[in-house]
C-alpha positions as CSV (number, residue, x, y, z in Angstrom):
1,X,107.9,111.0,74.2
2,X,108.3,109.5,70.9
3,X,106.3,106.3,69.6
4,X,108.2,103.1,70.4
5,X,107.9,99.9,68.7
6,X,108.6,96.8,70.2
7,X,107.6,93.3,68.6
8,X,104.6,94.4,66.7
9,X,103.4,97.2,68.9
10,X,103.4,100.4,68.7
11,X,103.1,102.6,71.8
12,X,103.4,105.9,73.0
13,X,101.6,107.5,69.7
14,X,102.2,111.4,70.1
15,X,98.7,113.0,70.7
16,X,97.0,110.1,71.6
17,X,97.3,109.1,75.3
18,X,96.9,105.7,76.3
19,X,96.7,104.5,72.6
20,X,98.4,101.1,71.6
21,X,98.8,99.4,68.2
22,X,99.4,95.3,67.7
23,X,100.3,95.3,64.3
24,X,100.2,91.8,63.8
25,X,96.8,91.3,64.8
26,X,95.9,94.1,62.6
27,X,98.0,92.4,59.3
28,X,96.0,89.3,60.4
29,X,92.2,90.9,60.3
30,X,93.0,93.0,57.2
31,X,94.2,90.0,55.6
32,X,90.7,88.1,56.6
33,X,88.9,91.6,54.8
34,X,90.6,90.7,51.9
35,X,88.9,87.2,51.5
36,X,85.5,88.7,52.2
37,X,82.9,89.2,49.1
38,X,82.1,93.0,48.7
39,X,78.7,93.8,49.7
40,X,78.9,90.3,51.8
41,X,77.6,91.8,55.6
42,X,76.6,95.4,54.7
43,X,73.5,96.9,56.7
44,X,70.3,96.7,55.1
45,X,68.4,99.6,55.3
């Protein structure tokens, strides 16, 4: 079966069983990365 796509999922992704995507929670954490300052929460070694 084919992925489907149904009000910012995505399910059924071909070769990974099980898997599940919410899309707008993903556009709304990668638009929080974007405000952060580079270098701001890296590991220290």
């Amino acid at each position: 079966m084919g992925q489907r796509c149904f009000r910012g999922k995505i399910e059924d992704v071909p070769g990974c069983e099980g898997l599940a995507l919410d899309l707008d929670a993903l556009w709304v954490e990668l638009d929080r990365l974007g405000d952060e300052v580079p270098g701001e929460g890296d590991v220290q070694d």
